[in-house]
VOVEXRO-872300 format. One record per residue: z, y, x of N, C-alpha, C in turn. Coordinates in steps of 0.1 Angstrom, whole numbers, padded with zeros to 4 digits, always signed. Layout:
// VOVEXRO-872300
ZYXZYXZYX/...
END
This chain:
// VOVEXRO-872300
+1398-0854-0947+1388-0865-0949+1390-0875-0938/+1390-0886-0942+1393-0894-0930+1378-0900-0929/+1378-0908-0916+1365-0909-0904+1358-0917-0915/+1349-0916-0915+1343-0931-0921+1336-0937-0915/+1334-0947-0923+1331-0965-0910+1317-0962-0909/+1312-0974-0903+1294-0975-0894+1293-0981-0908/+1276-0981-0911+1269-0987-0919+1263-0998-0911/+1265-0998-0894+1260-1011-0890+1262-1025-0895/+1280-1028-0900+1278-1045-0903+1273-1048-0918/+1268-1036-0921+1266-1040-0941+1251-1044-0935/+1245-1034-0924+1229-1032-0921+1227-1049-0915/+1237-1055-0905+1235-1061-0902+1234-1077-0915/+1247-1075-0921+1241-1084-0930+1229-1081-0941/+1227-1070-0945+1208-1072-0949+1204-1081-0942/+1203-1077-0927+1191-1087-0916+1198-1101-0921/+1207-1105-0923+1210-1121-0926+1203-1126-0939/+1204-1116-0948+1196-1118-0962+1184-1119-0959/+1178-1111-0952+1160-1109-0951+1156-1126-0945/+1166-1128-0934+1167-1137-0929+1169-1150-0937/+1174-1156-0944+1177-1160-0956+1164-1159-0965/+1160-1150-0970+1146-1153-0978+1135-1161-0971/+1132-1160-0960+1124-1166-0945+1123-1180-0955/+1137-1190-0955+1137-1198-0958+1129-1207-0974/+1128-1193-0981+1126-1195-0993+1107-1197-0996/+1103-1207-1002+1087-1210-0998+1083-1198-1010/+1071-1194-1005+1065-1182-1012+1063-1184-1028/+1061-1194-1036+1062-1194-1052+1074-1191-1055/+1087-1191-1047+1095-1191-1055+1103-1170-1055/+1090-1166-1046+1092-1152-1048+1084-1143-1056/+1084-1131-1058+1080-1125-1067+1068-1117-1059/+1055-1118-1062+1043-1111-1059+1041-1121-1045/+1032-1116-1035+1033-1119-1024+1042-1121-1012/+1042-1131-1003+1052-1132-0997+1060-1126-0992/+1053-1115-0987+1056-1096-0979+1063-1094-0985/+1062-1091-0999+1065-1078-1005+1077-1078-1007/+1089-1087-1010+1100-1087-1014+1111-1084-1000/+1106-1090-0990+1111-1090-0979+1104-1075-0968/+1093-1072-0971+1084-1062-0963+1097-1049-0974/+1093-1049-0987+1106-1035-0992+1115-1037-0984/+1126-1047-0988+1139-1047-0981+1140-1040-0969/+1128-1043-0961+1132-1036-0943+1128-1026-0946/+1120-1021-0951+1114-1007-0953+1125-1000-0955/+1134-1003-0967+1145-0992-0973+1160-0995-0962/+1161-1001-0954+1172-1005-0949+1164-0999-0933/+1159-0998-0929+1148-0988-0917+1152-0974-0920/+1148-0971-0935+1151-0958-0937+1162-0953-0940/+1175-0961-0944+1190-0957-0943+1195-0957-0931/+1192-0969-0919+1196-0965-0904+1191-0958-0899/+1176-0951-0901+1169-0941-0891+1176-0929-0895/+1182-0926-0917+1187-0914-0912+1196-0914-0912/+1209-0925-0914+1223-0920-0909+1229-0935-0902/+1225-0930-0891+1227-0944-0880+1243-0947-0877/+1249-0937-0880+1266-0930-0878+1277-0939-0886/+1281-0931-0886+1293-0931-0895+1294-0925-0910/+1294-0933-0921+1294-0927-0935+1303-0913-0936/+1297-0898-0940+1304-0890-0939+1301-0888-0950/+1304-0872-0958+1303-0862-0966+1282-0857-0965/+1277-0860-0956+1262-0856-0952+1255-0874-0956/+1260-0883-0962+1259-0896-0964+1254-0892-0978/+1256-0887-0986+1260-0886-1002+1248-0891-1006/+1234-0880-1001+1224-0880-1004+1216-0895-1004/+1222-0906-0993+1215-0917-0992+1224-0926-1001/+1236-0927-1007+1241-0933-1015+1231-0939-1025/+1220-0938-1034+1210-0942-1044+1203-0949-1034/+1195-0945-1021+1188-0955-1012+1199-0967-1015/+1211-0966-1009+1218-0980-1007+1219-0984-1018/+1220-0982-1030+1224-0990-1040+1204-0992-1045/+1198-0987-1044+1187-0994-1048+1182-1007-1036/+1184-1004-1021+1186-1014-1016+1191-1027-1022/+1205-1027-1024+1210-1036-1027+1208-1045-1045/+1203-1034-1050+1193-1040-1065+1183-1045-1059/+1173-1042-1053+1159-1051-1049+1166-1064-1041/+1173-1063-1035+1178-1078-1029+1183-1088-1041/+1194-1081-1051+1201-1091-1060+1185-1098-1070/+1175-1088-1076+1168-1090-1081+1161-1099-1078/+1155-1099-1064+1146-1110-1056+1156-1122-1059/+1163-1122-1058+1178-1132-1055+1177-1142-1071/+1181-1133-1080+1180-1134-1091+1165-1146-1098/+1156-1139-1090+1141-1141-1096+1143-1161-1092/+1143-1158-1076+1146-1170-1070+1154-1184-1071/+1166-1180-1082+1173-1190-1083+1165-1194-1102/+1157-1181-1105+1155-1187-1119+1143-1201-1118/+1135-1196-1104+1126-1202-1103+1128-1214-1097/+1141-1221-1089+1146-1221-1080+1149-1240-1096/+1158-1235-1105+1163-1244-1114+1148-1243-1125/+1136-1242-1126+1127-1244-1132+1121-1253-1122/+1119-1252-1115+1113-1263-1098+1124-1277-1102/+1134-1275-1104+1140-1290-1103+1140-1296-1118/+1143-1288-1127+1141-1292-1144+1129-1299-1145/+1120-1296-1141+1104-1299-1148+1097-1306-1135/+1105-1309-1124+1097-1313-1113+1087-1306-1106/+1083-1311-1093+1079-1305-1082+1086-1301-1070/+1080-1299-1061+1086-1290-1044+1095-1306-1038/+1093-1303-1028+1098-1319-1019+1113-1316-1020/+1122-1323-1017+1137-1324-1012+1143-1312-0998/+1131-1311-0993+1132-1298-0985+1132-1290-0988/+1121-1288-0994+1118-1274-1005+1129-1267-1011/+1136-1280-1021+1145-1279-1032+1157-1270-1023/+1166-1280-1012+1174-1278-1001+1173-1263-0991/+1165-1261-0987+1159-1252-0982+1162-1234-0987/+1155-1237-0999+1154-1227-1008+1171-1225-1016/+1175-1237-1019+1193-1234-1022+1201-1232-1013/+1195-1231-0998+1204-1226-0991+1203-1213-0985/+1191-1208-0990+1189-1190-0992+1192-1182-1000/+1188-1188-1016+1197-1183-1022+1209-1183-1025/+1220-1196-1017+1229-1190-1016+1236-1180-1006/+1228-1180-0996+1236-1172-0981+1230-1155-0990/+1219-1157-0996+1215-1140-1000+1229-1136-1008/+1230-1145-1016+1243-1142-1029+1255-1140-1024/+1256-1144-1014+1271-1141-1006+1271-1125-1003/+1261-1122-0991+1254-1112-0988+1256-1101-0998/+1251-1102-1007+1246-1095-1021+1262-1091-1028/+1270-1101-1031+1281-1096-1035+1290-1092-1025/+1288-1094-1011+1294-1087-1004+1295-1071-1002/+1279-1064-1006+1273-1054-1003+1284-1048-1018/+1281-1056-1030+1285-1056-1041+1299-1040-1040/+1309-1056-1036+1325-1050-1034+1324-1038-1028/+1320-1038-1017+1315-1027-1003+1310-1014-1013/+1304-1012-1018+1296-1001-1024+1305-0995-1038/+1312-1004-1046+1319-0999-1055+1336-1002-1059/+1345-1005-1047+1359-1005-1045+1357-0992-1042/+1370-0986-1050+1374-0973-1044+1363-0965-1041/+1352-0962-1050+1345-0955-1048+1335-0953-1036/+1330-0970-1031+1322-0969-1021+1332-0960-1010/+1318-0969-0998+1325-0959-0985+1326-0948-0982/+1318-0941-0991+1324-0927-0991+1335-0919-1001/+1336-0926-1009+1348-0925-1016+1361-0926-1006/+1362-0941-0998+1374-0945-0990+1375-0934-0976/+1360-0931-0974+1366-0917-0964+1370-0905-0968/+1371-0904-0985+1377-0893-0987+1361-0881-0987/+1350-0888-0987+1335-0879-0986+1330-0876-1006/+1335-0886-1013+1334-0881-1022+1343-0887-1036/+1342-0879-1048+1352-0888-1057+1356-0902-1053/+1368-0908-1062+1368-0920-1061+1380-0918-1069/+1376-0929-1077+1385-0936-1092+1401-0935-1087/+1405-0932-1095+1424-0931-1096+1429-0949-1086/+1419-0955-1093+1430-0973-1086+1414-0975-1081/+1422-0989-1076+1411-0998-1065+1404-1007-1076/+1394-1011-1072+1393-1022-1080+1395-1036-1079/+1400-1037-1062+1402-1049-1057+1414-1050-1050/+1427-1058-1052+1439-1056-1044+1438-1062-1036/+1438-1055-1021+1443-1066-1007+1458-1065-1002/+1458-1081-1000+1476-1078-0993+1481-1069-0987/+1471-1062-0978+1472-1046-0969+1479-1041-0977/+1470-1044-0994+1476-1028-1003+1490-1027-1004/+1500-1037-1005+1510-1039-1008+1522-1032-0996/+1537-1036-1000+1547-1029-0994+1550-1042-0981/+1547-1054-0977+1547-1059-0964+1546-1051-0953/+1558-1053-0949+1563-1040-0932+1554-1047-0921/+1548-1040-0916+1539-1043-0905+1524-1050-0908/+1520-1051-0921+1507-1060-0929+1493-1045-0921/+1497-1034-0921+1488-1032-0920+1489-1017-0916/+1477-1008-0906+1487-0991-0905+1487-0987-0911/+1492-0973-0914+1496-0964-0921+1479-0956-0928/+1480-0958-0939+1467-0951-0946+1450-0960-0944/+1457-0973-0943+1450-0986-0939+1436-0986-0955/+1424-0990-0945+1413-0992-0961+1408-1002-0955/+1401-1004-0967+1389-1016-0962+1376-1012-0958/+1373-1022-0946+1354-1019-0945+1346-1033-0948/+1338-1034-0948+1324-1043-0950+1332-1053-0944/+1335-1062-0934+1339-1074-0927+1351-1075-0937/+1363-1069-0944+1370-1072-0954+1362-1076-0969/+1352-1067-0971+1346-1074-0985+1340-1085-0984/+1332-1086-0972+1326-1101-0969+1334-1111-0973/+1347-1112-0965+1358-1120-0968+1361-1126-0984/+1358-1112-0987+1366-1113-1002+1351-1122-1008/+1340-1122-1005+1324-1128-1008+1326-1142-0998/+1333-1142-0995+1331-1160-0986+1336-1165-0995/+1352-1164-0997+1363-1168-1003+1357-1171-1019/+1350-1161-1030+1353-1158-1040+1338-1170-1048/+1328-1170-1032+1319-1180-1036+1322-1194-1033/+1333-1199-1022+1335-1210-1019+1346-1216-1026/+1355-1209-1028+1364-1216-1035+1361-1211-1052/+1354-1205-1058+1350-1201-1071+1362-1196-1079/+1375-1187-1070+1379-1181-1072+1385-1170-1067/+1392-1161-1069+1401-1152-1061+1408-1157-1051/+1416-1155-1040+1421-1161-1032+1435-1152-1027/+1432-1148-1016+1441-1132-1017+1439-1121-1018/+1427-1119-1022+1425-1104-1032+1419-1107-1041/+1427-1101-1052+1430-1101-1065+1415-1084-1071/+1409-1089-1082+1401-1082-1088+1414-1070-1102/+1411-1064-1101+1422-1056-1107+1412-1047-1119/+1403-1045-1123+1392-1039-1134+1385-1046-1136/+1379-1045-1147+1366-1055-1153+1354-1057-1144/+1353-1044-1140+1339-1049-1132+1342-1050-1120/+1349-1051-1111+1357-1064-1103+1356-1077-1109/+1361-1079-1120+1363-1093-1124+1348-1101-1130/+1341-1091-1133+1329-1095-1137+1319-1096-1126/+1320-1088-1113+1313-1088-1102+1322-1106-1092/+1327-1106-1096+1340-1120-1092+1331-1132-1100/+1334-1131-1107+1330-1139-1117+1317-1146-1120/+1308-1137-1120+1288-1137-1117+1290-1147-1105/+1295-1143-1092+1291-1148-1079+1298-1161-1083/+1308-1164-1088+1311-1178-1086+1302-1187-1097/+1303-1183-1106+1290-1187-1115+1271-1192-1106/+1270-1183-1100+1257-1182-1093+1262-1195-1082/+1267-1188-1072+1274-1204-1065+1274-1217-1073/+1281-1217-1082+1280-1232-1088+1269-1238-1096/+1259-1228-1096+1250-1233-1102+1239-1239-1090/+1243-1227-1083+1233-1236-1065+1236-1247-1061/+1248-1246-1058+1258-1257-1050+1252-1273-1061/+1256-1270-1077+1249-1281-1086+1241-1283-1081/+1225-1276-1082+1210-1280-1075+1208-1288-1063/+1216-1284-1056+1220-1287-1042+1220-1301-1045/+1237-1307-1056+1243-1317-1056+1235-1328-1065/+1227-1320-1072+1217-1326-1083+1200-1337-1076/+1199-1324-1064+1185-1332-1059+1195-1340-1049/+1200-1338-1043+1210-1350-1034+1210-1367-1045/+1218-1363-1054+1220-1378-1062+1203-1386-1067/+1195-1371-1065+1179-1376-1074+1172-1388-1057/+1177-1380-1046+1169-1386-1036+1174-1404-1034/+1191-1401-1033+1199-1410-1030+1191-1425-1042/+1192-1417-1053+1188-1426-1064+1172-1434-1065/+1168-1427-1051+1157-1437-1051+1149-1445-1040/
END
Protein backbone atom coordinates (compact mmCIF):
# COMPACT_ATOMS: atom_id res chain seq x y z
CA UNK A 1 0.00 0.00 0.00
CA UNK A 2 1.60 3.09 -0.79
CA UNK A 3 1.48 6.30 1.76
CA UNK A 4 -1.42 8.28 1.15
CA UNK A 5 -1.63 12.00 0.84
CA UNK A 6 -2.93 14.77 3.68
CA UNK A 7 -6.56 15.68 3.34
CA UNK A 8 -5.13 19.18 4.32
CA UNK A 9 -5.14 20.97 0.65
CA UNK A 10 -8.74 19.53 -0.38
CA UNK A 11 -9.71 20.78 3.60
CA UNK A 12 -8.05 23.85 2.84
CA UNK A 13 -9.93 24.57 -0.37
CA UNK A 14 -13.42 23.97 1.45
CA UNK A 15 -12.26 27.07 3.62
CA UNK A 16 -11.87 28.95 0.09
CA UNK A 17 -15.46 27.75 -0.82
CA UNK A 18 -16.98 28.68 2.61
CA UNK A 19 -15.10 31.68 1.93
CA UNK A 20 -16.57 32.25 -1.38
CA UNK A 21 -20.25 31.88 -0.14
CA UNK A 22 -19.38 34.99 2.50
CA UNK A 23 -19.69 36.75 -0.77
CA UNK A 24 -22.99 35.60 -1.77
CA UNK A 25 -26.05 38.02 -0.28
CA UNK A 26 -28.36 35.79 1.86
CA UNK A 27 -31.59 35.44 -0.77
CA UNK A 28 -29.63 33.84 -2.99
CA UNK A 29 -29.06 30.97 -0.39
CA UNK A 30 -31.06 28.27 0.77
CA UNK A 31 -32.84 28.60 4.29
CA UNK A 32 -30.96 30.95 6.48
CA UNK A 33 -27.76 32.49 6.05
CA UNK A 34 -26.00 29.94 8.64
CA UNK A 35 -27.16 27.12 7.50
CA UNK A 36 -25.54 26.35 4.25
CA UNK A 37 -22.22 27.55 5.28
CA UNK A 38 -22.63 26.70 9.39
CA UNK A 39 -23.22 22.49 7.70
CA UNK A 40 -20.23 22.85 5.49
CA UNK A 41 -17.84 23.57 8.62
CA UNK A 42 -19.58 21.35 10.74
CA UNK A 43 -18.88 18.23 8.33
CA UNK A 44 -15.41 19.41 7.19
CA UNK A 45 -14.54 19.97 11.38
CA UNK A 46 -15.56 16.53 11.62
CA UNK A 47 -13.44 14.85 8.76
CA UNK A 48 -10.19 16.86 10.13
CA UNK A 49 -10.84 16.15 13.82
CA UNK A 50 -11.02 12.45 12.83
CA UNK A 51 -8.46 11.86 10.31
CA UNK A 52 -6.22 14.93 10.42
CA UNK A 53 -3.31 12.50 8.71
CA UNK A 54 -2.79 10.95 5.90
CA UNK A 55 -5.66 9.10 3.81
CA UNK A 56 -5.00 5.42 4.77
CA UNK A 57 -6.92 1.99 4.80
CA UNK A 58 -8.55 3.42 8.62
CA UNK A 59 -9.96 6.46 6.14
CA UNK A 60 -12.65 4.10 4.45
CA UNK A 61 -15.15 4.75 6.98
CA UNK A 62 -15.14 8.71 6.43
CA UNK A 63 -15.18 8.32 2.60
CA UNK A 64 -19.45 9.02 2.60
CA UNK A 65 -18.66 12.16 5.18
CA UNK A 66 -16.44 13.41 2.24
CA UNK A 67 -18.57 12.79 -0.51
CA UNK A 68 -21.61 14.14 1.29
CA UNK A 69 -19.51 17.13 2.10
CA UNK A 70 -18.84 17.70 -1.22
CA UNK A 71 -22.76 17.20 -2.35
CA UNK A 72 -23.92 19.90 0.23
CA UNK A 73 -21.40 22.39 -1.30
CA UNK A 74 -22.25 21.54 -5.18
CA UNK A 75 -25.99 21.77 -4.06
CA UNK A 76 -25.75 25.20 -2.35
CA UNK A 77 -23.70 26.08 -5.47
CA UNK A 78 -26.24 24.78 -7.72
CA UNK A 79 -29.24 26.51 -5.78
CA UNK A 80 -27.19 29.77 -6.08
CA UNK A 81 -26.52 30.11 -9.65
CA UNK A 82 -30.34 29.13 -10.26
CA UNK A 83 -31.21 31.97 -8.27
CA UNK A 84 -28.30 33.77 -9.24
CA UNK A 85 -29.82 33.89 -13.43
CA UNK A 86 -33.52 34.40 -11.99
CA UNK A 87 -32.13 37.82 -10.19
CA UNK A 88 -30.84 38.99 -13.63
CA UNK A 89 -33.82 37.61 -16.01
CA UNK A 90 -36.67 39.30 -14.13
CA UNK A 91 -34.61 42.11 -12.53
CA UNK A 92 -33.48 43.23 -9.22
CA UNK A 93 -30.08 43.15 -6.82
CA UNK A 94 -27.67 46.16 -7.66
CA UNK A 95 -24.52 45.55 -10.11
CA UNK A 96 -22.65 44.54 -6.96
CA UNK A 97 -24.94 42.12 -5.97
CA UNK A 98 -25.17 40.70 -9.44
CA UNK A 99 -20.95 40.79 -9.59
CA UNK A 100 -20.36 39.76 -6.30
CA UNK A 101 -22.39 36.79 -6.10
CA UNK A 102 -20.93 35.56 -9.88
CA UNK A 103 -17.83 35.68 -8.45
CA UNK A 104 -18.68 33.00 -5.68
CA UNK A 105 -20.28 30.99 -7.47
CA UNK A 106 -17.80 30.83 -9.62
CA UNK A 107 -14.59 30.40 -7.24
CA UNK A 108 -17.25 27.55 -5.28
CA UNK A 109 -17.42 25.66 -8.86
CA UNK A 110 -13.86 25.55 -9.39
CA UNK A 111 -13.49 24.27 -5.81
CA UNK A 112 -16.40 21.82 -6.27
CA UNK A 113 -15.06 20.20 -9.42
CA UNK A 114 -11.84 20.18 -8.08
CA UNK A 115 -13.00 18.13 -4.98
CA UNK A 116 -15.01 16.41 -8.00
CA UNK A 117 -11.73 14.79 -9.88
CA UNK A 118 -9.97 14.34 -6.33
CA UNK A 119 -12.59 11.95 -4.95
CA UNK A 120 -13.40 9.85 -8.12
CA UNK A 121 -9.99 9.33 -10.53
CA UNK A 122 -8.69 6.15 -9.78
CA UNK A 123 -10.83 5.46 -7.22
CA UNK A 124 -10.44 8.41 -4.90
CA UNK A 125 -7.54 8.89 -2.62
CA UNK A 126 -7.78 5.87 -1.27
CA UNK A 127 -8.04 3.96 -4.12
CA UNK A 128 -4.49 5.85 -5.42
CA UNK A 129 -2.94 4.70 -2.02
CA UNK A 130 -3.80 1.35 -2.81
CA UNK A 131 -6.34 1.61 0.71
CA UNK A 132 -9.15 0.44 -1.29
CA UNK A 133 -10.53 -0.94 -4.80
CA UNK A 134 -9.98 1.19 -7.68
CA UNK A 135 -11.30 0.74 -11.36
CA UNK A 136 -8.90 -1.14 -13.87
CA UNK A 137 -8.03 2.68 -15.89
CA UNK A 138 -7.96 6.31 -14.67
CA UNK A 139 -10.44 8.32 -15.60
CA UNK A 140 -8.30 11.29 -16.19
CA UNK A 141 -4.92 11.11 -18.39
CA UNK A 142 -1.99 13.27 -17.04
CA UNK A 143 1.20 13.71 -19.11
CA UNK A 144 2.89 11.99 -15.89
CA UNK A 145 0.81 8.97 -17.08
CA UNK A 146 2.62 8.63 -20.17
CA UNK A 147 6.19 7.06 -21.33
CA UNK A 148 8.21 10.77 -21.19
CA UNK A 149 11.79 9.81 -19.57
CA UNK A 150 12.15 11.93 -16.64
CA UNK A 151 8.11 13.53 -16.70
CA UNK A 152 7.69 12.09 -13.51
CA UNK A 153 9.00 9.20 -10.53
CA UNK A 154 8.65 6.00 -10.69
CA UNK A 155 4.97 4.91 -9.50
CA UNK A 156 4.07 8.72 -9.75
CA UNK A 157 -0.10 9.67 -8.78
CA UNK A 158 -1.91 12.53 -8.47
CA UNK A 159 -2.95 14.56 -5.36
CA UNK A 160 -5.55 17.42 -4.86
CA UNK A 161 -3.08 20.46 -6.17
CA UNK A 162 -2.95 18.24 -9.56
CA UNK A 163 -6.83 18.05 -9.83
CA UNK A 164 -7.21 21.68 -9.00
CA UNK A 165 -5.15 22.28 -12.01
CA UNK A 166 -7.09 20.07 -14.02
CA UNK A 167 -10.36 22.53 -12.36
CA UNK A 168 -8.54 25.90 -13.21
CA UNK A 169 -7.70 24.86 -16.66
CA UNK A 170 -11.02 22.93 -17.58
CA UNK A 171 -13.19 26.11 -16.23
CA UNK A 172 -11.05 28.87 -17.81
CA UNK A 173 -10.38 27.72 -20.94
CA UNK A 174 -13.82 25.55 -21.22
CA UNK A 175 -11.86 22.76 -22.21
CA UNK A 176 -9.38 19.93 -21.62
CA UNK A 177 -5.94 21.20 -21.76
CA UNK A 178 -3.26 18.57 -20.82
CA UNK A 179 -5.34 16.14 -19.14
CA UNK A 180 -7.41 14.49 -21.19
CA UNK A 181 -10.89 12.89 -19.58
CA UNK A 182 -10.71 9.21 -20.70
CA UNK A 183 -14.66 7.82 -19.33
CA UNK A 184 -17.88 9.28 -19.49
CA UNK A 185 -18.08 10.46 -16.19
CA UNK A 186 -14.82 12.32 -16.50
CA UNK A 187 -16.21 13.75 -19.55
CA UNK A 188 -19.43 14.58 -18.11
CA UNK A 189 -17.87 15.90 -14.84
CA UNK A 190 -15.52 18.12 -17.70
CA UNK A 191 -18.14 19.18 -19.32
CA UNK A 192 -20.93 20.35 -16.46
CA UNK A 193 -18.02 22.68 -15.15
CA UNK A 194 -17.36 24.32 -18.37
CA UNK A 195 -20.99 24.64 -18.98
CA UNK A 196 -21.59 26.26 -15.34
CA UNK A 197 -18.50 28.60 -16.01
CA UNK A 198 -20.01 29.89 -19.09
CA UNK A 199 -23.05 30.52 -17.99
CA UNK A 200 -21.51 32.69 -14.91
CA UNK A 201 -18.79 34.24 -16.86
CA UNK A 202 -22.23 35.29 -19.44
CA UNK A 203 -24.03 36.88 -16.21
CA UNK A 204 -20.93 38.45 -15.39
CA UNK A 205 -20.62 39.74 -19.20
CA UNK A 206 -24.46 40.34 -19.49
CA UNK A 207 -24.84 42.87 -16.27
CA UNK A 208 -21.47 44.52 -17.51
CA UNK A 209 -23.08 45.47 -21.06
CA UNK A 210 -26.64 46.23 -18.96
CA UNK A 211 -24.57 48.90 -16.67
CA UNK A 212 -22.31 50.17 -19.52
CA UNK A 213 -25.63 50.62 -21.55
CA UNK A 214 -26.81 53.12 -19.30
Amino acid sequence: MRRGESRLPAAAAVVIALAAELLLAPSLLPGPAWLLPGLEALLLVGLVAADPNRLTAESRDLRLLSLALLGVIAAGNTWALARLIDLLVNGGGTGRTVLSAAAGVWVTNLVVFALAYWETDRGGPLGRAGARAAPPYPDLWFPQDGDAKGAAPQGWEPTFVDYLFVSVTAQTAFSPTDTMPLTPRAKLLMGGQGLVSLVTIGLVAARAVNILAK
